[in-house]
C-alpha positions in Angstrom: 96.7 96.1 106.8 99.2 98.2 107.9 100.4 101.9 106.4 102.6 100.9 103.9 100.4 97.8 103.0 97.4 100.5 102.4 99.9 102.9 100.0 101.1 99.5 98.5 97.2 99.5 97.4 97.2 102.4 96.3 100.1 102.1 94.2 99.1 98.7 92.6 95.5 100.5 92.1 97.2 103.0 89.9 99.5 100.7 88.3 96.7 98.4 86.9 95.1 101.8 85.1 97.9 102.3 83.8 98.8 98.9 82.3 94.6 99.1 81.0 94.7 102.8 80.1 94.3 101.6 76.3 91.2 99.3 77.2 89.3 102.1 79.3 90.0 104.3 76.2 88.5 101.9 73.9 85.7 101.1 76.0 84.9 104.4 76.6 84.9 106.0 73.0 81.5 103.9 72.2 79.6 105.3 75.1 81.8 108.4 76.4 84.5 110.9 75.0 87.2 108.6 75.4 89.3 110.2 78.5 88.6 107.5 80.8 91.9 105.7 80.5 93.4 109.2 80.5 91.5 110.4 84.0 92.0 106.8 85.6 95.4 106.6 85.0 96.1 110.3 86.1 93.7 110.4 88.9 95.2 107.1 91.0 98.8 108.3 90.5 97.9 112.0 91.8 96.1 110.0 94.9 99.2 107.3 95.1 102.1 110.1 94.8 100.2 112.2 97.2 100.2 109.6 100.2 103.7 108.1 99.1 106.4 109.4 101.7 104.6 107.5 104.5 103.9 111.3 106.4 100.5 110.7 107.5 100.0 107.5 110.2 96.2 107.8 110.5 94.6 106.0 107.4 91.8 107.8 107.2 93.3 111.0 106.7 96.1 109.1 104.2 92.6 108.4 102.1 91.1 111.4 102.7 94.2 113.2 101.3 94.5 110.7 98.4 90.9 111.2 97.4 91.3 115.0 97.7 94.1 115.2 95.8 92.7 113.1 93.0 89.8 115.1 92.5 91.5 118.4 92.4 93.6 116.6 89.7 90.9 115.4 87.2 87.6 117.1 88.3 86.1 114.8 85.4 82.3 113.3 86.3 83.9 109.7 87.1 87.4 111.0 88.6 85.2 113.3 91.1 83.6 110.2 91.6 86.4 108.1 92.6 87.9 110.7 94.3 84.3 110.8 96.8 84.8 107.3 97.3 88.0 107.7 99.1 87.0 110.6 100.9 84.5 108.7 102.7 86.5 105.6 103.2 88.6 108.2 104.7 85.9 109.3 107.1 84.8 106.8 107.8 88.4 105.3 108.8 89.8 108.0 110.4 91.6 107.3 113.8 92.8 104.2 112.6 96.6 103.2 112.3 95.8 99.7 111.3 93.4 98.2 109.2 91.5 94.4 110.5 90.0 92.5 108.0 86.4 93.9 108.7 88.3 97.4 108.7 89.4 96.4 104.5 85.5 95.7 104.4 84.3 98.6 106.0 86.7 101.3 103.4 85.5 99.4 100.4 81.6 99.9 101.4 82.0 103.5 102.6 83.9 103.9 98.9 81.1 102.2 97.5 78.3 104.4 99.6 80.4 107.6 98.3 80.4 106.8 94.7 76.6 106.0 94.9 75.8 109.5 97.2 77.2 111.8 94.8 76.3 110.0 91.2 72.9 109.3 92.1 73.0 105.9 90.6 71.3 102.7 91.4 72.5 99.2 91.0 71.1 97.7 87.7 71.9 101.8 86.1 74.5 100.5 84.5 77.7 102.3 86.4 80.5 101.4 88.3 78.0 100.0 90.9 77.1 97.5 89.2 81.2 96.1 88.8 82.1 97.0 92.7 78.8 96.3 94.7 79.4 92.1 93.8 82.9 92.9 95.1 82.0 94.6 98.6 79.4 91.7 99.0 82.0 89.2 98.3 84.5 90.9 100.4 81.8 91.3 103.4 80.9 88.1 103.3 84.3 86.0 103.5 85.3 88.5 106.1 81.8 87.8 108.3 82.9 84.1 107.7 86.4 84.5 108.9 88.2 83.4 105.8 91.9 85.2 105.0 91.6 88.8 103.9 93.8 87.3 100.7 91.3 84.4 99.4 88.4 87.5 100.4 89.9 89.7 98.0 90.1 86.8 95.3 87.0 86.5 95.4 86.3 89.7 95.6 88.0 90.4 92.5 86.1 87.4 91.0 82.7 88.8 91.8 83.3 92.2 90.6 84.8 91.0 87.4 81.3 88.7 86.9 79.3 91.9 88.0 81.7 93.8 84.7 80.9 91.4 82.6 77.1 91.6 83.4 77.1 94.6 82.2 76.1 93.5 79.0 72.7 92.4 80.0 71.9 96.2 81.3 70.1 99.2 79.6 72.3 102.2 80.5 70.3 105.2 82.8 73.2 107.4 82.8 75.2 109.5 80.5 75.7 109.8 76.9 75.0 105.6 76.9 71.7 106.6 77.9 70.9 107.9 74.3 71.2 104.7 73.0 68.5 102.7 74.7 68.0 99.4 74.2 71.3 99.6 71.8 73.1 100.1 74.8 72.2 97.0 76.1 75.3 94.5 74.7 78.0 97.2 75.3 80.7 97.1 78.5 79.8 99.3 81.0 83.8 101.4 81.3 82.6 102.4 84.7 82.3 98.9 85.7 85.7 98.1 84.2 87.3 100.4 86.8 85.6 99.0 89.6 86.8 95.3 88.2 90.2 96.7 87.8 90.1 98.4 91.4 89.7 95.2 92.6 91.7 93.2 90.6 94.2 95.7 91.9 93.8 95.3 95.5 93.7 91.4 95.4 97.2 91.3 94.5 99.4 91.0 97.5 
């Protein structure tokens, strides 16, 4: 994955919340205060516009900067979330001008790892863990196995989808869901949406 193949990401990433902005909304008014189409679909177009003239040839600096930028533009619990995640892909990335297969796997981990340092959560909580970590395994596996990053990140985008959809089987540990109990067993996790989206996203080439 080259520069523009990377921003291309980005771009699709922030195109998807948009085109789902409505859904996020709806899922999140049962459990949150219904911003999280709103934050989603304003946070990945601060970090897509910010890394869109193609200035920055190290990728994990262009992360870094788009993850910095979209947390100074919705400082919200789940877009400073999003935004840690690619702050440490773009950590752990940096030096990098080109992007291998196990280099895709390697920024969606260290984005997973960054979400999970700063929110505390655990898998099973009921987050956006739950929706990405199937995704990552998916994706670390094919790539361990030598398949095509493109049918990896199908099946990527099919595991994190599953792990969504899960969801529904979970008590919620976090936030105002929490309250509910039980109750908040059936219900969507939103957080998990985005991570399903994110990937959804990404496995469009």
């Amino acid at each position: 994955m080259n520069q523009q193949e990377l921003i291309a990401m980005l771009g699709r990433i922030s195109k998807i919340m948009v085109e789902n902005r409505n859904y996020l909304i709806e899922l999140d008014s049962v459990v949150g205060d219904s911003d999280l189409g709103l934050t989603m679909t304003d946070g990945f177009q601060a970090a897509y516009d910010a890394v869109l003239d193609g200035s920055e040839p190290d990728l994990g600096k262009l992360l870094y900067k788009a993850g910095k930028t979209m947390g100074n533009k919705v400082p919200s619990t789940m877009g400073t979330l999003m935004a840690a995640g690619l702050m440490r892909a773009g950590k752990t990335l940096k030096g990098k001008t080109e992007l291998s297969g196990t280099d895709v796997a390697v920024l969606f981990e260290a984005y997973e790892a960054g979400v999970a340092d700063l929110g505390k959560a655990k898998l099973g909580d009921k987050t956006f863990l739950d929706g990405f970590h199937p995704g990552v395994q998916a994706l670390k596996a094919g790539v361990e196995a030598g398949e095509s990053l493109e049918a990896v990140l199908e099946k990527a985008a099919t595991a994190a989808w599953d792990g969504f959809e899960r969801t529904t089987t979970m008590i919620a540990v976090h936030g105002r869901a929490a309250t509910r109990g039980e109750a908040s067993r059936s219900l969507k996790d939103p957080g998990a949406a985005v991570a399903a989206l994110i990937m959804k996203a990404v496995a469009v080439r």
